[in-house]
Backbone as JSON Lines, residues from 0, in Angstrom:
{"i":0,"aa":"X","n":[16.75,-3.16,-1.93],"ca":[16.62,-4.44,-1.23],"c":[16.36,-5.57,-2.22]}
{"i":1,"aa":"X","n":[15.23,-5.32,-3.14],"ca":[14.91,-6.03,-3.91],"c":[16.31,-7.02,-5.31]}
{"i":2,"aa":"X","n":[17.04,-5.55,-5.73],"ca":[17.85,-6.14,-5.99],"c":[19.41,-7.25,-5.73]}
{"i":3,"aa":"X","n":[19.58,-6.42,-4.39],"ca":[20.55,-7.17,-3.6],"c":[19.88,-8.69,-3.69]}
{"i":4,"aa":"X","n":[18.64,-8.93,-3.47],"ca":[18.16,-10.2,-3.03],"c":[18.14,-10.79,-4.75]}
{"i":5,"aa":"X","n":[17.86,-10.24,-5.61],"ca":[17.81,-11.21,-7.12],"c":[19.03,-11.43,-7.11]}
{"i":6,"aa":"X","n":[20.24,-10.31,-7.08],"ca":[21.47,-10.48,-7.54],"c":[21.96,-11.91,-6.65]}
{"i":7,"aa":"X","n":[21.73,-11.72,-5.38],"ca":[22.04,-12.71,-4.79],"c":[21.61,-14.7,-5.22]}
{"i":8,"aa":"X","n":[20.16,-14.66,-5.43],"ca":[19.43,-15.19,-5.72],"c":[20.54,-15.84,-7.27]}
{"i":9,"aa":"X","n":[20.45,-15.22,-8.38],"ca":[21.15,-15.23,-9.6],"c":[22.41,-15.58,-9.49]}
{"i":10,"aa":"X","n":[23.09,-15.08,-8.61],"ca":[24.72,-15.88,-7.94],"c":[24.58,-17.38,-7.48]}
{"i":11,"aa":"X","n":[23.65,-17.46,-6.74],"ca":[23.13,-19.09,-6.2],"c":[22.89,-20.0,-7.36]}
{"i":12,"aa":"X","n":[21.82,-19.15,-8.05],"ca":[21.88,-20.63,-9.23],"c":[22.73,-20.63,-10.18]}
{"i":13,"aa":"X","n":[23.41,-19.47,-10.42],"ca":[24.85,-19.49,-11.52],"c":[25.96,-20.86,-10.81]}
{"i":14,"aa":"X","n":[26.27,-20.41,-9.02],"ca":[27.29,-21.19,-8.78],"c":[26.32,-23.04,-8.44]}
{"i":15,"aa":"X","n":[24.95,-22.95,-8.38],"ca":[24.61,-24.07,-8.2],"c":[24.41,-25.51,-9.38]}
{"i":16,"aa":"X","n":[23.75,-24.32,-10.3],"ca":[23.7,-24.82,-11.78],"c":[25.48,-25.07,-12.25]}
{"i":17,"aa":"X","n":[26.44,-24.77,-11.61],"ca":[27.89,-24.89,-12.11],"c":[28.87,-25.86,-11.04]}
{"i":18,"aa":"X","n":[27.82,-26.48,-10.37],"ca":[28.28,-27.25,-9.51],"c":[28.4,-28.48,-10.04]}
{"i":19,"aa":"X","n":[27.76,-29.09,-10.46],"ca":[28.04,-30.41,-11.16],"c":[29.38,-30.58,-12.68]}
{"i":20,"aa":"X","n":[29.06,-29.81,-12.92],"ca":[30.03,-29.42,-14.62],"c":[31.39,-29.59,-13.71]}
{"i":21,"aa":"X","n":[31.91,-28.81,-12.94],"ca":[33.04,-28.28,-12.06],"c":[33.23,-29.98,-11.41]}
{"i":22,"aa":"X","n":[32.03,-30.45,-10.57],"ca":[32.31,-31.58,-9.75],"c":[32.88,-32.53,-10.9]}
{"i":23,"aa":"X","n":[32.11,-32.43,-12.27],"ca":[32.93,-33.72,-13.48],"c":[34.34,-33.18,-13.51]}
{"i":24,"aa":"X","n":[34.8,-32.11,-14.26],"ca":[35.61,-31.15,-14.92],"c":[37.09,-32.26,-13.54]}
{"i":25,"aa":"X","n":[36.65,-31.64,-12.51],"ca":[38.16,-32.62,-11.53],"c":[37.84,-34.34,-11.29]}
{"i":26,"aa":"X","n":[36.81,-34.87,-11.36],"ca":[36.28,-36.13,-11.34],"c":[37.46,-36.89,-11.8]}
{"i":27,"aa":"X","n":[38.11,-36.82,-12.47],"ca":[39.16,-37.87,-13.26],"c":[40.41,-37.24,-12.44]}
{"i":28,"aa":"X","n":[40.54,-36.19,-11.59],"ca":[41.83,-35.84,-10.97],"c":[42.11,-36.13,-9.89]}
{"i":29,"aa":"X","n":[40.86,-36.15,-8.98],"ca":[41.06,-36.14,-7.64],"c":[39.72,-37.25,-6.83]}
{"i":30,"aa":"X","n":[39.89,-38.09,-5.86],"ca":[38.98,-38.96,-5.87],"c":[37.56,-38.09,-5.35]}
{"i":31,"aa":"X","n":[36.34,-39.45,-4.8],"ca":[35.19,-38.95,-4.36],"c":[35.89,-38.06,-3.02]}
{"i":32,"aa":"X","n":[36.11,-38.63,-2.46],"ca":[36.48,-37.91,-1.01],"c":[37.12,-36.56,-0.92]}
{"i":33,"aa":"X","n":[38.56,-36.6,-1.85],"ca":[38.9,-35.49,-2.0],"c":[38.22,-34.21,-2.31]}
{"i":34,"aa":"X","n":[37.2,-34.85,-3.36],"ca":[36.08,-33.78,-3.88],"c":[35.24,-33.21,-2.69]}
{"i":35,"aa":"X","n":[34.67,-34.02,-1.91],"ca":[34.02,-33.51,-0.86],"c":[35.22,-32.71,0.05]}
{"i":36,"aa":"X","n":[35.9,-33.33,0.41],"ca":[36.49,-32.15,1.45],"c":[37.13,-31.09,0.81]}
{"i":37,"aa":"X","n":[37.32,-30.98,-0.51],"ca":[37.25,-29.38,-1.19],"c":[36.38,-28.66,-1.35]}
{"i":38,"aa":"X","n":[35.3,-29.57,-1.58],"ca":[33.62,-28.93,-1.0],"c":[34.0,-27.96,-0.32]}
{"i":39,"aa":"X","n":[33.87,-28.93,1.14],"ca":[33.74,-28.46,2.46],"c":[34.97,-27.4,2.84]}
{"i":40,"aa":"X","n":[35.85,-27.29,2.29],"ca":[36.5,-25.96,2.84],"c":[35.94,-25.02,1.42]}
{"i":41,"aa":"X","n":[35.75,-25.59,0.73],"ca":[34.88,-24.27,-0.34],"c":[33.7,-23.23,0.94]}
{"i":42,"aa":"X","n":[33.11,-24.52,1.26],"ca":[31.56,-23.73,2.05],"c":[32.21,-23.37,3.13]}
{"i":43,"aa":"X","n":[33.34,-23.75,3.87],"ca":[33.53,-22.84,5.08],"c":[33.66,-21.71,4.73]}
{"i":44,"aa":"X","n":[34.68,-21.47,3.36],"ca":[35.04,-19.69,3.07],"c":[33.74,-18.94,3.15]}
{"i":45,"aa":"X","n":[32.01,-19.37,2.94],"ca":[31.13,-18.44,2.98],"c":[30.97,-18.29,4.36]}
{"i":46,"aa":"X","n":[31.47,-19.27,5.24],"ca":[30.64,-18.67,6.67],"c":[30.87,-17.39,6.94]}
{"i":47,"aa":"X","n":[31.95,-16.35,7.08],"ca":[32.19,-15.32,7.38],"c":[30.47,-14.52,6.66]}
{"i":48,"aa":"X","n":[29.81,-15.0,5.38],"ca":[28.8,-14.02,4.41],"c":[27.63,-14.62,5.38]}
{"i":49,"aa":"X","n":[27.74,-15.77,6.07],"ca":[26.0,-15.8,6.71],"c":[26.29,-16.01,8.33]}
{"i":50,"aa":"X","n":[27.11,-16.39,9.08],"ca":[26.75,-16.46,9.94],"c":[26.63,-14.87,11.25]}
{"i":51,"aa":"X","n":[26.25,-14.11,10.74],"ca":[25.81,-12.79,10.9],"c":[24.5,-12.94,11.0]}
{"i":52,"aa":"X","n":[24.04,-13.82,10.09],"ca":[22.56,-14.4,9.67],"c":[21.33,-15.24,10.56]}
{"i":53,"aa":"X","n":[22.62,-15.98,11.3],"ca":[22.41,-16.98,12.03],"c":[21.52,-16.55,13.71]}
{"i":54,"aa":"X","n":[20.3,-17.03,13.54],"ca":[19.36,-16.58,15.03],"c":[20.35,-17.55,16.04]}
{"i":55,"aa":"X","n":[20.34,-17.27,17.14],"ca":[20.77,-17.53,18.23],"c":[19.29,-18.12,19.28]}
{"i":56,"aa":"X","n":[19.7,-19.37,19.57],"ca":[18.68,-20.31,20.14],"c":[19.09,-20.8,21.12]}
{"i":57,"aa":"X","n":[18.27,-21.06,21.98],"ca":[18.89,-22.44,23.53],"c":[19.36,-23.54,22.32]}
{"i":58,"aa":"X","n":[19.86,-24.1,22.63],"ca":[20.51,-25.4,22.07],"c":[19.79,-26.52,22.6]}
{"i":59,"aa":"X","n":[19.35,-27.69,21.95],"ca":[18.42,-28.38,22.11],"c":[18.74,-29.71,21.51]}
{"i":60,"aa":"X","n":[19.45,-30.92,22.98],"ca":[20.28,-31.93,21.93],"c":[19.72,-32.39,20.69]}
{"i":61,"aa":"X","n":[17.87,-32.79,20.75],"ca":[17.26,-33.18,19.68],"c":[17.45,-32.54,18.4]}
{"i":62,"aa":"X","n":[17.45,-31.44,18.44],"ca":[18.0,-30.5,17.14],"c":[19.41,-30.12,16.44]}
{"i":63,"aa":"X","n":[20.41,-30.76,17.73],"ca":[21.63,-30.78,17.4],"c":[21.89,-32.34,16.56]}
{"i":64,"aa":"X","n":[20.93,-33.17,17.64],"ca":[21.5,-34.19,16.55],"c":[20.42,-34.49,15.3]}
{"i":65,"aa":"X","n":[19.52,-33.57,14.85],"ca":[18.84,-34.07,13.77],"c":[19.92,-33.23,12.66]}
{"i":66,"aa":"X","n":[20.03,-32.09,12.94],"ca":[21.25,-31.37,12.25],"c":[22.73,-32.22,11.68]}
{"i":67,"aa":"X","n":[22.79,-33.08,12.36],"ca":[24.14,-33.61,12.49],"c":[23.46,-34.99,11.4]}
{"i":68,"aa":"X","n":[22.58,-35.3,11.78],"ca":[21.98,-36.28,10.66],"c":[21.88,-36.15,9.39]}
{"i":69,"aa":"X","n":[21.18,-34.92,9.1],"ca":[20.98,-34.25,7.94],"c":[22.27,-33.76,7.29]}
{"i":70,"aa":"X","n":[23.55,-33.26,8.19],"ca":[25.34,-33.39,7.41],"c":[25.58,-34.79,6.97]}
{"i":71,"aa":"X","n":[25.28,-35.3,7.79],"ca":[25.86,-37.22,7.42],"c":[24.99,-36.91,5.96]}
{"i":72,"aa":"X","n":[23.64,-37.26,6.01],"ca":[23.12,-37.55,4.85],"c":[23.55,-36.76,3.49]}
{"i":73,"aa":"X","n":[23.29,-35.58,3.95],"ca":[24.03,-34.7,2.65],"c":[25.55,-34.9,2.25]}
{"i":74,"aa":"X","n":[26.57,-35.25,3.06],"ca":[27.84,-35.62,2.62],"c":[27.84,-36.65,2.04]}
{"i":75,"aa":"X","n":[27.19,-37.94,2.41],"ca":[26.46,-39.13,1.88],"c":[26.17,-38.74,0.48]}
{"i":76,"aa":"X","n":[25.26,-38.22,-0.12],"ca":[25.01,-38.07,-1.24],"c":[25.93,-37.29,-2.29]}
{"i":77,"aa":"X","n":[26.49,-36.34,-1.36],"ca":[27.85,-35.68,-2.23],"c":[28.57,-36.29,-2.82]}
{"i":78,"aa":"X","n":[29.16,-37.71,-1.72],"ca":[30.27,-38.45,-2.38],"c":[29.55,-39.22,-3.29]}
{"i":79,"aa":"X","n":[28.34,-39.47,-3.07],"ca":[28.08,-40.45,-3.78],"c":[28.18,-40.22,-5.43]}
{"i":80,"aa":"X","n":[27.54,-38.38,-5.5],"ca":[27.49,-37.83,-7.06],"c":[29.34,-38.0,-7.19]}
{"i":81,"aa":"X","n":[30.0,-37.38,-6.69],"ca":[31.33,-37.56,-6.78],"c":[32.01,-38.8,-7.64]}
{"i":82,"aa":"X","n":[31.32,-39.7,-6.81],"ca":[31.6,-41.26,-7.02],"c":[30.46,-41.84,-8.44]}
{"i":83,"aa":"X","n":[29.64,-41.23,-8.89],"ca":[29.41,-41.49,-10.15],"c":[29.98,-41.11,-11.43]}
{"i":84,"aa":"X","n":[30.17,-39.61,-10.98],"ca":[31.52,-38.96,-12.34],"c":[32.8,-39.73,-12.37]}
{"i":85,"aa":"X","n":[33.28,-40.18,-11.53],"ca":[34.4,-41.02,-11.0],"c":[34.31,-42.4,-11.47]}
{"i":86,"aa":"X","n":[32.88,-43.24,-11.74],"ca":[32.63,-44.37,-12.68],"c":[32.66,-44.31,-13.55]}
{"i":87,"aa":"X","n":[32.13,-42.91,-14.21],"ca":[31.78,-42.96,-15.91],"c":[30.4,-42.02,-15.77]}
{"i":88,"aa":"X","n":[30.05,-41.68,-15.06],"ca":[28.67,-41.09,-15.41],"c":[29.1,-39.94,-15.74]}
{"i":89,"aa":"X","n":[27.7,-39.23,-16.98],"ca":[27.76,-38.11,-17.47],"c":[27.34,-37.36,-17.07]}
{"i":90,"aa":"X","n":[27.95,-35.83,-16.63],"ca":[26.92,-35.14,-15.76],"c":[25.64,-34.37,-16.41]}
{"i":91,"aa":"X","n":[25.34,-34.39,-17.29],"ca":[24.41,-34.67,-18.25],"c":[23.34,-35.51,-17.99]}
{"i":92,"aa":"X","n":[23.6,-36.28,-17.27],"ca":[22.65,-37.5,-16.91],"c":[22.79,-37.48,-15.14]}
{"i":93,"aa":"X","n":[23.97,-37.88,-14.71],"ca":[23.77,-37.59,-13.19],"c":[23.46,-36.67,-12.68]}
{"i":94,"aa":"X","n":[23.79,-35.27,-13.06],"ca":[22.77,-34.38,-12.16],"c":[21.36,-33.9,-12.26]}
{"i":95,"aa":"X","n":[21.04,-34.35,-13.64],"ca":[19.29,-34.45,-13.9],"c":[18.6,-35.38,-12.79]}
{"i":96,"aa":"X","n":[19.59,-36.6,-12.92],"ca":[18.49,-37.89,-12.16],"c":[18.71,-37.55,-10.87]}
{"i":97,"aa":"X","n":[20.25,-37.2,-9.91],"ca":[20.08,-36.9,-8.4],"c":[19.41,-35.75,-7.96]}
{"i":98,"aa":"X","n":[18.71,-34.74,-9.21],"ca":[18.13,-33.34,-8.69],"c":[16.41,-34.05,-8.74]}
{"i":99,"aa":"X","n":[16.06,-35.13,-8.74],"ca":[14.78,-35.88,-9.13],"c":[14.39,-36.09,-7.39]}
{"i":100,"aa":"X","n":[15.52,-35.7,-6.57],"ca":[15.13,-35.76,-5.17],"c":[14.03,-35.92,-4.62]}
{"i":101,"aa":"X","n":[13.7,-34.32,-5.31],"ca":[12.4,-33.97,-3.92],"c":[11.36,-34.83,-4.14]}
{"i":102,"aa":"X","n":[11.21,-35.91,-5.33],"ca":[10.3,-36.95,-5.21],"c":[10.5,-37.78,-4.29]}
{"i":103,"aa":"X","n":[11.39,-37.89,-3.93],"ca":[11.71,-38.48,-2.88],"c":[11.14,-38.13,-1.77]}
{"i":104,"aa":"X","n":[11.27,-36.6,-1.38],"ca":[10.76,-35.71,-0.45],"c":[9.47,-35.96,-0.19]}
{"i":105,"aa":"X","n":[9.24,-35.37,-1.18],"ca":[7.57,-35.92,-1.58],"c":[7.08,-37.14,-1.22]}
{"i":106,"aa":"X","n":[7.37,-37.82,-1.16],"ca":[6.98,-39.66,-0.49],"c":[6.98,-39.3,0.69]}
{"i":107,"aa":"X","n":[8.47,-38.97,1.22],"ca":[8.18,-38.64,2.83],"c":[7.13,-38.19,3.23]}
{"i":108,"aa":"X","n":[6.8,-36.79,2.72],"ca":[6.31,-35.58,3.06],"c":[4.82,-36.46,3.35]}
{"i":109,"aa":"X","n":[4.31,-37.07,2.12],"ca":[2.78,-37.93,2.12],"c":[2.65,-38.85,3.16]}
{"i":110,"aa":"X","n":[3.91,-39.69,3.01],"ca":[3.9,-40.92,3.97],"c":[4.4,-40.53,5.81]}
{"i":111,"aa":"X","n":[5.14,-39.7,6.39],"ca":[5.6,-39.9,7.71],"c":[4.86,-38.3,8.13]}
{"i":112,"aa":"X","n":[4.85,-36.81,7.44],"ca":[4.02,-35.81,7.63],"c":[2.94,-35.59,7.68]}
{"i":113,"aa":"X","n":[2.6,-36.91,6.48],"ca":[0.86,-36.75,6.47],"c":[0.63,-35.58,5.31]}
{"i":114,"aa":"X","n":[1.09,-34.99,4.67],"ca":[0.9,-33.94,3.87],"c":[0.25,-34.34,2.72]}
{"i":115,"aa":"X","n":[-0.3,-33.18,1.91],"ca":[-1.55,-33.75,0.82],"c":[-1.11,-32.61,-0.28]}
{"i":116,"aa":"X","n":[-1.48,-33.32,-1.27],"ca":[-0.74,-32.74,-2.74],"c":[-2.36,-32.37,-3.07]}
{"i":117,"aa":"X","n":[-2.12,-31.33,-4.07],"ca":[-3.12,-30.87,-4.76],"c":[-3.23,-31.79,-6.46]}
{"i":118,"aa":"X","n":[-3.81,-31.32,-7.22],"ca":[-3.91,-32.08,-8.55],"c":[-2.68,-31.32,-9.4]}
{"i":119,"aa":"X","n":[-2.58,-30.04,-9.47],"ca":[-1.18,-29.64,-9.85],"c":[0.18,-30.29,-9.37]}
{"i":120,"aa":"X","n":[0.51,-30.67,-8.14],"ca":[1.49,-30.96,-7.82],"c":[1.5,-32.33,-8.47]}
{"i":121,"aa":"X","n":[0.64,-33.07,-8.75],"ca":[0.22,-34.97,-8.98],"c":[0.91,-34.53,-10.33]}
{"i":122,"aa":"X","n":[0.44,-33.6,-11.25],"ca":[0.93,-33.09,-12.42],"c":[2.08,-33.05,-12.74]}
{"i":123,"aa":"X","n":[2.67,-32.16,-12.14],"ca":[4.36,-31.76,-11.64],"c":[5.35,-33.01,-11.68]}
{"i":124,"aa":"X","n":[4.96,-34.05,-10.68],"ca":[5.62,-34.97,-10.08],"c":[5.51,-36.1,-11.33]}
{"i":125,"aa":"X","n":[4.61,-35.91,-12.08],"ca":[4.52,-36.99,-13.17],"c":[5.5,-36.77,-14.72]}
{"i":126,"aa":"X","n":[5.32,-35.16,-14.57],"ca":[6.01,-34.6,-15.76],"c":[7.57,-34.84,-15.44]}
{"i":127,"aa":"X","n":[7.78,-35.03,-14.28],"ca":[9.53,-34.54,-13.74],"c":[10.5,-35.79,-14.23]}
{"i":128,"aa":"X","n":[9.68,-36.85,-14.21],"ca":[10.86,-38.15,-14.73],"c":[10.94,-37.89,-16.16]}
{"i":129,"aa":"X","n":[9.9,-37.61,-17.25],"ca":[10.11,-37.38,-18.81],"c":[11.2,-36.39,-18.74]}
{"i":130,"aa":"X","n":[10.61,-35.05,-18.19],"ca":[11.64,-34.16,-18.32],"c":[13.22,-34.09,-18.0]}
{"i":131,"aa":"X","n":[13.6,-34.73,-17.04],"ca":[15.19,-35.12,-16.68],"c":[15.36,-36.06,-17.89]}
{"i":132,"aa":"X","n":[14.74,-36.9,-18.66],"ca":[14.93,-37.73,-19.76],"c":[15.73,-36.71,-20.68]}
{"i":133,"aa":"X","n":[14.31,-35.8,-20.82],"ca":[14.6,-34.9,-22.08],"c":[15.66,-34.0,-22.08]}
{"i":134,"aa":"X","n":[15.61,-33.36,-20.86],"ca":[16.94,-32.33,-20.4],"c":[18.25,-33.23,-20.3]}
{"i":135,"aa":"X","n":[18.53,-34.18,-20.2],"ca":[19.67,-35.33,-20.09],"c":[19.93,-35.41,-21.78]}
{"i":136,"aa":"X","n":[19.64,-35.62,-22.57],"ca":[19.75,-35.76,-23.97],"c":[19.6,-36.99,-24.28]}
{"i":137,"aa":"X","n":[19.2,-37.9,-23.86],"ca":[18.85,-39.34,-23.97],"c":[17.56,-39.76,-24.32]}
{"i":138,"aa":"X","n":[17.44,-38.65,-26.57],"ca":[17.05,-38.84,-26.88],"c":[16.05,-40.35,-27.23]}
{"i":139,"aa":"X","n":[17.31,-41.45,-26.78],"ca":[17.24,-42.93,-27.31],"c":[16.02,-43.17,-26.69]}
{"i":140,"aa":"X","n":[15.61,-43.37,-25.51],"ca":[14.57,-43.39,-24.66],"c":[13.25,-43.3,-25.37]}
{"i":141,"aa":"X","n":[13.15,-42.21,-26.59],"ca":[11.47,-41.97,-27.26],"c":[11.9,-43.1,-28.53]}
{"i":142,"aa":"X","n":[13.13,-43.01,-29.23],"ca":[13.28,-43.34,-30.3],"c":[13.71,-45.14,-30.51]}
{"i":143,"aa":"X","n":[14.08,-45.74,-29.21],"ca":[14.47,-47.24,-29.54],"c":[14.18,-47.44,-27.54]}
{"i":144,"aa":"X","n":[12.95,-47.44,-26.83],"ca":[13.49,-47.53,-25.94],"c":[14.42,-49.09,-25.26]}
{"i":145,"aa":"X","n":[14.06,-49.83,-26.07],"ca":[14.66,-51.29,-25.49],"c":[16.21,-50.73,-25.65]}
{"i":146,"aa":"X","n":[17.01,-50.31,-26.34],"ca":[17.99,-49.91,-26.51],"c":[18.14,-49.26,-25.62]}
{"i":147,"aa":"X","n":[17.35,-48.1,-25.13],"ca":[17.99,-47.24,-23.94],"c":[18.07,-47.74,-22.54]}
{"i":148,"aa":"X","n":[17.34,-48.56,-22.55],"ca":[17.51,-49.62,-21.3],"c":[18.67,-50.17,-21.31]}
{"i":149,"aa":"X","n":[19.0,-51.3,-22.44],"ca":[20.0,-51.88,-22.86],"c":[21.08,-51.08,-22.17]}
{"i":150,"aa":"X","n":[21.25,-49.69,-22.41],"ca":[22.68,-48.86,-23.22],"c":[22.62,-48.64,-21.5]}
{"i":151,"aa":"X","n":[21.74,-48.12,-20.46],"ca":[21.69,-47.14,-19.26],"c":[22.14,-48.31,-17.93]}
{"i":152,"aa":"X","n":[21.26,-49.53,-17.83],"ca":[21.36,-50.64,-17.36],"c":[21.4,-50.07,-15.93]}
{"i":153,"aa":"X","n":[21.91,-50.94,-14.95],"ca":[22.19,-50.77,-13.58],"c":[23.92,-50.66,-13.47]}
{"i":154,"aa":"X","n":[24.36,-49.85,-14.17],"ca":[25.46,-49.24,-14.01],"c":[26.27,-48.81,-12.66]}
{"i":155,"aa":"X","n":[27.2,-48.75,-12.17],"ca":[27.9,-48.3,-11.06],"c":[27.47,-47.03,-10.67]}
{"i":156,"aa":"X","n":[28.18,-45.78,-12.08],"ca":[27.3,-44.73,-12.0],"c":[25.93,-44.2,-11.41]}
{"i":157,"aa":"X","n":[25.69,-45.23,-12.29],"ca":[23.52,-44.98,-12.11],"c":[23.13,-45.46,-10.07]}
{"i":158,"aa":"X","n":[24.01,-46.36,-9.61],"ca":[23.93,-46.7,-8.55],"c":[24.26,-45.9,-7.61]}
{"i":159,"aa":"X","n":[25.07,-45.27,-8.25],"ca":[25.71,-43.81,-7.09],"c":[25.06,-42.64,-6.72]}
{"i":160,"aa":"X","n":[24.41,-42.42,-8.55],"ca":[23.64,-41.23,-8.52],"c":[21.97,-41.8,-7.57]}
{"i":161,"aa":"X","n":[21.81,-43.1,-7.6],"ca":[20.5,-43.61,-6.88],"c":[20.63,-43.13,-5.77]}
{"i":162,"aa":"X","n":[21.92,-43.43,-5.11],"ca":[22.42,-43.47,-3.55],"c":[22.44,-42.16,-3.52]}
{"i":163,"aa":"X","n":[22.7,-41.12,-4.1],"ca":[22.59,-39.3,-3.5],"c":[21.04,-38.75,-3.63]}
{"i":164,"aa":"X","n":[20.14,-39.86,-4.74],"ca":[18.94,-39.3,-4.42],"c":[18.37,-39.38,-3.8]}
{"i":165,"aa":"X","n":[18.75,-40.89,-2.97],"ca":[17.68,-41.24,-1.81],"c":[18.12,-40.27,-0.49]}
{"i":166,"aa":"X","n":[19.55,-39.97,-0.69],"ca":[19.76,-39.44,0.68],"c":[19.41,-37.94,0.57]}
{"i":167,"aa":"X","n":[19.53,-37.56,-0.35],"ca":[19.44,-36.19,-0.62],"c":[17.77,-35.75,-0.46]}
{"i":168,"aa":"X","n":[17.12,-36.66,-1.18],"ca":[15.77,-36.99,-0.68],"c":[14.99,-37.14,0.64]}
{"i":169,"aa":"X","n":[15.95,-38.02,1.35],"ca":[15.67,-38.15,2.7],"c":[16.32,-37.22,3.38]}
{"i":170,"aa":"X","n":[16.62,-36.42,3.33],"ca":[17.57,-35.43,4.05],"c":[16.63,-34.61,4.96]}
{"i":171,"aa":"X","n":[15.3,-34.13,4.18],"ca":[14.22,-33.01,4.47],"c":[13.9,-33.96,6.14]}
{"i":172,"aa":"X","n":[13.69,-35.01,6.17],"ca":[13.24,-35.47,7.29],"c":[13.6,-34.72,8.72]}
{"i":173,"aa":"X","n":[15.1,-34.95,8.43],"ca":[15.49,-34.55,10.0],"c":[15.94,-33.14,9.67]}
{"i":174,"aa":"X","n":[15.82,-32.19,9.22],"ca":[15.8,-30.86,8.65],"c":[14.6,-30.61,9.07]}
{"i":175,"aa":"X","n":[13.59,-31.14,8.59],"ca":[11.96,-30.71,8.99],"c":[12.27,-30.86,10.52]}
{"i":176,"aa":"X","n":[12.14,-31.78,10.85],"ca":[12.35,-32.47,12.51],"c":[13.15,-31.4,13.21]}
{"i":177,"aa":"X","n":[14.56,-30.75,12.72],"ca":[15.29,-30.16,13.72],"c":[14.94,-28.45,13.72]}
{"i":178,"aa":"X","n":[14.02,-28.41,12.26],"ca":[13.73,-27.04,12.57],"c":[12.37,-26.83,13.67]}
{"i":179,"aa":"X","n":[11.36,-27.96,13.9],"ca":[10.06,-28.02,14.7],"c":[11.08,-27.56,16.1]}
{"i":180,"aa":"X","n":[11.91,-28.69,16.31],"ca":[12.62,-28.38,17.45],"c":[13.16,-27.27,18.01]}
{"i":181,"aa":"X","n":[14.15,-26.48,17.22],"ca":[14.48,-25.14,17.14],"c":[13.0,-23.8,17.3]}
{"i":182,"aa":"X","n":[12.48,-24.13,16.44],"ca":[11.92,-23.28,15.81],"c":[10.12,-23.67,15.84]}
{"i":183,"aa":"X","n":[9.64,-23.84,16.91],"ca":[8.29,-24.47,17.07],"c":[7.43,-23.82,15.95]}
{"i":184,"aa":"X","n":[7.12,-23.02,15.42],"ca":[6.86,-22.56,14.28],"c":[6.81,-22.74,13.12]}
{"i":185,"aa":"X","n":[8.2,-23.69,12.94],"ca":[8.63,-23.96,12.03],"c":[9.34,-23.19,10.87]}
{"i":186,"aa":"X","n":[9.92,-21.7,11.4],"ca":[10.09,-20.39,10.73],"c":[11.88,-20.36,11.28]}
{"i":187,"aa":"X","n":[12.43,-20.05,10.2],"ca":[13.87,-20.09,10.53],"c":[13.97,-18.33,11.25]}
């Protein structure tokens, strides 16, 4: 059991961690849009692997349409990474800064859930902007930062990748929301 679930686990972040490289790699071939709806028949081919998976529930419009919110938003942010490789951004740099999400999350989570961070997490959340610096290679940042400002600016790119973090960020909202609904528990 155990292994089925790593192997599986290890497939997810091989093809997740290879999602952005792949999304640049056609970026110059095919537009934002196109990219997404190759996405999207990419992820239909798995339904046949989960929806076996799938609990069976009364249907509950509130949860149908927080679901349907949470597609808008996530396609939203898809094109948007799409649409930064497609300006010039490096994915080197755009998928560090749009994976900076769950800070995003995190705001929510404090501000509309009410939820409370421990002193580790305050930790976490402080270290995470240096580190996408450092993992991005934009050494310039320690070494000249007026220059790295200069060089990064408010770019088209940088605007796109903003626009998939906020949504991608905000996404948990109506995800949280449609699973209470579904799932009073909150347990998939």
């Amino acid at each position: 059991m155990y292994e089925t679930l790593d192997f599986i686990f290890d497939c997810g972040r091989f093809f997740l961690g290879n999602l952005g490289v792949v999304a640049k790699l056609i970026s110059d071939d095919v537009s934002p849009f196109t990219n997404h709806l190759l996405f999207s028949v990419g992820m239909l081919l798995t339904l046949p692997l989960v929806i076996k998976k799938v609990k069976t529930v009364t249907p509950d419009r509130r949860g149908i349409v927080w679901g349907l919110v949470a597609g808008v938003l996530a396609v939203t942010g898809n094109v948007a990474v799409y649409q930064a490789f497609t300006a010039g951004g490096l994915a080197a740099i755009v998928i560090p800064v749009t994976n900076l999400y769950p800070l995003v999350t995190i705001g929510i989570a404090l501000l509309v859930f009410k939820e409370k961070l421990n002193w580790i997490n305050a930790i976490g959340i402080l270290l995470a902007i240096p580190a996408v610096v450092m993992l991005s290679g934009e050494s310039l940042l320690f070494d000249n930062p007026a220059a790295f400002f200069q060089t990064i600016g408010l770019r088209p790119w940088l605007l796109y990748s903003l626009v998939a973090l906020f949504f991608w960020g905000y996404l948990v909202q109506p995800r949280k929301r449609q699973l209470t609904i579904f799932q009073p528990n909150g347990r998939m």
